[in-house]
C-alpha positions as CSV (number, residue, x, y, z in Angstrom):
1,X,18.3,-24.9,-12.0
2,X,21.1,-23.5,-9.7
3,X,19.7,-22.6,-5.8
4,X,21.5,-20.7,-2.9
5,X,20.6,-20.4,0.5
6,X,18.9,-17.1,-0.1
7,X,15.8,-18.8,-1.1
8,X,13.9,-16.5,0.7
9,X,13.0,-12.2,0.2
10,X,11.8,-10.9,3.5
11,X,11.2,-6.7,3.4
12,X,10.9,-4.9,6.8
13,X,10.8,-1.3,7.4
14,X,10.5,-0.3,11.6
15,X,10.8,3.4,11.1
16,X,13.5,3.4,13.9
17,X,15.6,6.2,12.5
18,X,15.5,6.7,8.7
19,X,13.5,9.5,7.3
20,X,12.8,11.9,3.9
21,X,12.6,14.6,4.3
22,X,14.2,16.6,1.3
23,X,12.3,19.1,-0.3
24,X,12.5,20.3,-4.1
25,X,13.3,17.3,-6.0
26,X,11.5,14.3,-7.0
27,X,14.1,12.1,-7.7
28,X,14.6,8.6,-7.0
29,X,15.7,7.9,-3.3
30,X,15.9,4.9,-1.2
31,X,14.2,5.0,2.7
32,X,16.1,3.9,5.9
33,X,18.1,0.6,5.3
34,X,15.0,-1.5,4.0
35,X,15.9,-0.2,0.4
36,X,12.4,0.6,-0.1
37,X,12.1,4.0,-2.8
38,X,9.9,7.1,-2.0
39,X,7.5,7.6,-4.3
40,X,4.5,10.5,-4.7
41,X,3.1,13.5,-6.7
42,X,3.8,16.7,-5.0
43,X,7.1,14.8,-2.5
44,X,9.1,17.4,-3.9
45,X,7.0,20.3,-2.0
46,X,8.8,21.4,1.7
47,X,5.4,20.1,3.2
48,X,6.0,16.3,2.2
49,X,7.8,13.4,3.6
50,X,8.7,10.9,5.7
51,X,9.9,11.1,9.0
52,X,10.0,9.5,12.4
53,X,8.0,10.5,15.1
54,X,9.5,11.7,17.8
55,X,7.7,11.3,20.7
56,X,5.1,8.4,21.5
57,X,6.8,6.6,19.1
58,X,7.6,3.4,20.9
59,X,8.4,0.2,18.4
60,X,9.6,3.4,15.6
61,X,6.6,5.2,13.8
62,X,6.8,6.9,10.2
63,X,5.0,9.6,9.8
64,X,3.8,9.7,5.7
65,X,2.8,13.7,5.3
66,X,1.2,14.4,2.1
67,X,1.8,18.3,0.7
68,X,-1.6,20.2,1.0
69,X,-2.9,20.3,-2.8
70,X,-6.0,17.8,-3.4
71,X,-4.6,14.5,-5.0
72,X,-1.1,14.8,-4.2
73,X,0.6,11.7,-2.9
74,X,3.5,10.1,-0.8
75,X,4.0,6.3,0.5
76,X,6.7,3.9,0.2
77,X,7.4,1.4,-2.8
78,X,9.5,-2.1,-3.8
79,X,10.4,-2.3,-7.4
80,X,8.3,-4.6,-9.8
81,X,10.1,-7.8,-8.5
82,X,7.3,-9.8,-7.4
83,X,5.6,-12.4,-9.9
84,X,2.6,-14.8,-8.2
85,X,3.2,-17.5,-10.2
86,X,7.2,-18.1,-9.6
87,X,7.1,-16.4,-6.4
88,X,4.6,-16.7,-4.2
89,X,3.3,-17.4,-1.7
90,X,3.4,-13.6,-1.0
91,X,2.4,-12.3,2.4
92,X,2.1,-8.4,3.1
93,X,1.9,-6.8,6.2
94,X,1.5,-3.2,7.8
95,X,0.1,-1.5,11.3
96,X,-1.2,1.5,10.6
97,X,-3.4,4.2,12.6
98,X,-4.9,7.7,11.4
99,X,-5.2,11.0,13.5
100,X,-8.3,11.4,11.9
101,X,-10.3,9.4,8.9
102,X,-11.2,12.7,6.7
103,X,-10.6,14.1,3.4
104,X,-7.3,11.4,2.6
105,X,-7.0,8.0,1.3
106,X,-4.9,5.2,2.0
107,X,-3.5,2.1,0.0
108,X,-1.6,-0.7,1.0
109,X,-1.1,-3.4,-1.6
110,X,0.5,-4.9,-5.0
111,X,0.2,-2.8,-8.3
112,X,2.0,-2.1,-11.5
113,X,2.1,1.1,-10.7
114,X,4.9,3.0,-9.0
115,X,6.3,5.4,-10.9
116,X,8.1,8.4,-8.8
117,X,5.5,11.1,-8.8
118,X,2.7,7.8,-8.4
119,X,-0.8,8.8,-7.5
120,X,-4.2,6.8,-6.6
121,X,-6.9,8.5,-8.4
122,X,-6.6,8.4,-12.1
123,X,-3.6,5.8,-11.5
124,X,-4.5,3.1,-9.8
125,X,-7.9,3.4,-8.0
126,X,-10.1,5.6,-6.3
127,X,-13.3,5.6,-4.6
128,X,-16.8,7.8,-5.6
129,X,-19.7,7.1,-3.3
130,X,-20.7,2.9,-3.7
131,X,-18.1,2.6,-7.2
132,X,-14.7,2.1,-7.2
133,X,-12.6,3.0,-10.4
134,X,-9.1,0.6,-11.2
135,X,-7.0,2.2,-13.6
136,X,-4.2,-0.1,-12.8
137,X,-4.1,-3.4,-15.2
138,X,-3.2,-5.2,-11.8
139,X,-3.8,-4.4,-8.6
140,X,-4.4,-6.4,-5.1
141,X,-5.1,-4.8,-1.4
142,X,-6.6,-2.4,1.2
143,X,-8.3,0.7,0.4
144,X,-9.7,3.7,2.8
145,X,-10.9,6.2,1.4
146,X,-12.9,9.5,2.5
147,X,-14.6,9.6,-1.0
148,X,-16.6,6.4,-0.7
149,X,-20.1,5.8,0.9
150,X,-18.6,4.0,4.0
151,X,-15.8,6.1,4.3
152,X,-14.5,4.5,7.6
153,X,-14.1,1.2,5.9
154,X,-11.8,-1.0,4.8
155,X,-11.8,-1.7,0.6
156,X,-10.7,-5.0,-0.6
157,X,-9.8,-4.2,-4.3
158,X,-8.4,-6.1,-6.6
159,X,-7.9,-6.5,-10.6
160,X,-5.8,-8.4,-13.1
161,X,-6.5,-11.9,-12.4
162,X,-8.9,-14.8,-14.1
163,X,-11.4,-12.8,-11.9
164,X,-13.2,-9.6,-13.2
165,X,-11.9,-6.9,-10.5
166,X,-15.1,-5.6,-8.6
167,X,-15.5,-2.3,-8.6
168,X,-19.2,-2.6,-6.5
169,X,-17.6,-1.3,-3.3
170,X,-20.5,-3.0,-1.2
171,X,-19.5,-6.2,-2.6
172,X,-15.7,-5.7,-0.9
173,X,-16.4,-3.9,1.8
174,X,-14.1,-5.6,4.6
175,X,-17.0,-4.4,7.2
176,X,-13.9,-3.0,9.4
177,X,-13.9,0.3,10.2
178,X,-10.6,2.4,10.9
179,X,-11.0,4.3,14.1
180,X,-9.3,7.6,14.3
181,X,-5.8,7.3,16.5
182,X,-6.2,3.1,16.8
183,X,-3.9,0.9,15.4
184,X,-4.8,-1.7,12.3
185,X,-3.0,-4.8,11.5
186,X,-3.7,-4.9,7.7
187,X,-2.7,-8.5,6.2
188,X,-2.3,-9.8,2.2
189,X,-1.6,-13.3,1.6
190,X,-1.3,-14.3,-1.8
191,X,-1.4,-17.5,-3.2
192,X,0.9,-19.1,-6.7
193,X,-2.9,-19.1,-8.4
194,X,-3.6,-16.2,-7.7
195,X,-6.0,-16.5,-4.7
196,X,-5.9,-13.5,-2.5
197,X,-6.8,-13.0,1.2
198,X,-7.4,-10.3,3.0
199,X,-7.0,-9.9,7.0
200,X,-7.7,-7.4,9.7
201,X,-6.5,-7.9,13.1
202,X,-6.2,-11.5,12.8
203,X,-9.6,-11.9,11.3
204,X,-10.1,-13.1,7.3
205,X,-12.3,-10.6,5.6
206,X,-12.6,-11.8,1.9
207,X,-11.1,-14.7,0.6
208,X,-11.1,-14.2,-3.9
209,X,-9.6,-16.9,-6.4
210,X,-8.0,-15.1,-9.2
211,X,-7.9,-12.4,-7.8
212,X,-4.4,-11.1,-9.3
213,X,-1.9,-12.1,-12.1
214,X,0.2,-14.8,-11.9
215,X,2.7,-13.5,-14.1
216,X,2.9,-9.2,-14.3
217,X,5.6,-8.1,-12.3
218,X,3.8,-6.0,-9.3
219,X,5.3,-4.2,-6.2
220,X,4.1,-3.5,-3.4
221,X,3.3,0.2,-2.5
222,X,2.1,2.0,1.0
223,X,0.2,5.5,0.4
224,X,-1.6,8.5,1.8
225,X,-3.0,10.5,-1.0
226,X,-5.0,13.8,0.0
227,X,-8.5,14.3,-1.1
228,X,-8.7,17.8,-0.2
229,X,-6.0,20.5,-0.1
230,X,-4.8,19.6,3.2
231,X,-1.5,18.0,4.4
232,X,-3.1,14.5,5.2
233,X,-0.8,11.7,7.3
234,X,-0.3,8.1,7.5
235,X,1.4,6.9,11.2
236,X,2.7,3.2,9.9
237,X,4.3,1.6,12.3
238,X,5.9,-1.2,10.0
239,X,6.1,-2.7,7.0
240,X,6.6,-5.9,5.7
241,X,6.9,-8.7,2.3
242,X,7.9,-11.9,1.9
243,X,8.1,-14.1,-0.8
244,X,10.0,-17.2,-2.3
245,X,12.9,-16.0,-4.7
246,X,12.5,-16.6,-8.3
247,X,14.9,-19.1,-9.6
248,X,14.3,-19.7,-13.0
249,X,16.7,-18.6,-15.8
């Protein structure tokens, strides 16, 4: 088959000066010059978007700002151009930090879902006490959220692959709290089997085979959801993917 030199995708958004924030339309818009898309229910609302933060900033901070109604959503997306199989390995990467750890959650991973007005709960998963619910076919990365048992923890979900997603949340439990107003190194690496692993700060949390499809075309998606109606944020500091190009004909 024909090759270039391109062989390589590498994503990286720095949140050193692009930001979102137009009100009253939901309509598909690209981010800064990392051509990631905006995606979220309620980003049409005057209270939602991205932007840059200002001061204390240093290395360029976005600031994800949910609108204040309960399950409304903003975060960043790819399209569907990742496959495991022809494309991997796949290696996701964000720093992330929270004002405070209430009444939001928080996903940064690969689904088949990302639609413009996407949402976590009923969508693609959410968090009640010690279950977790997936509603997305395929799915693979970190979940916080303020609904579980632990709510201060990390939540290593996945579904899709030759392994039953586990929706016991004590059996992914990362054991790694986020601490209100600390950065978090949150790490994917994703194998051409399907083998996922999860890191935090350096550190490997939960290593699953199977864990994802090796052939639906997933994106990856970064997203602060409210679980209450509040305006909830999301400080990301960066955002990153890389994989191998597909090319097959």
């Amino acid at each position: 088959m024909a090759q270039g030199a391109n062989g390589r995708i590498e994503i990286f958004e720095d949140f050193l000066a692009g930001e979102d924030i137009v009100a009253a339309t939901a309509a598909t818009r690209a981010f800064g010059g990392s051509g990631l898309r905006v995606i979220g229910q309620g980003v049409a609302e005057a209270d939602s978007g991205i932007t840059v933060l200002e001061s204390d900033g240093l290395n360029g901070v976005g600031v994800f700002t949910t609108t204040n109604e309960d399950a409304h959503s903003i975060g960043l997306t790819t399209g569907l151009v990742f496959d495991v199989g022809k494309m991997a390995p796949i290696v996701a990467e964000c720093r992330v930090q929270f004002a405070d750890l209430d009444t939001k959650a928080f996903w940064f991973g690969f689904t088949d879902v990302n639609g413009d007005t996407a949402i976590l709960e009923g969508e693609q998963l959410v968090a009640a006490s010690g279950t977790l619910t997936l509603s997305a076919s395929d799915l693979c990365g970190f979940l916080l959220d303020a609904e579980a048992t632990d709510d201060e923890d990390w939540i290593m979900a996945y579904n899709g692959g030759t392994t039953t997603g586990e929706t016991t949340i004590a059996n992914i439990d990362a054991d790694d709290d986020a601490v209100a107003g600390e950065w978090q190194i949150l790490r994917l690496e994703i194998a051409s089997n399907g083998t996922a692993r999860w890191y935090v700060d350096g550190v490997l949390k939960q290593t699953v085979e199977g864990a994802i499809s090796t052939s639906t075309d997933v994106g990856l998606v970064t997203m602060i959801e409210a679980r209450a109606a509040s305006n909830e944020y999301a400080y990301v500091d960066y955002i990153s993917v890389t994989a191998n190009r597909d090319w097959t004909v």
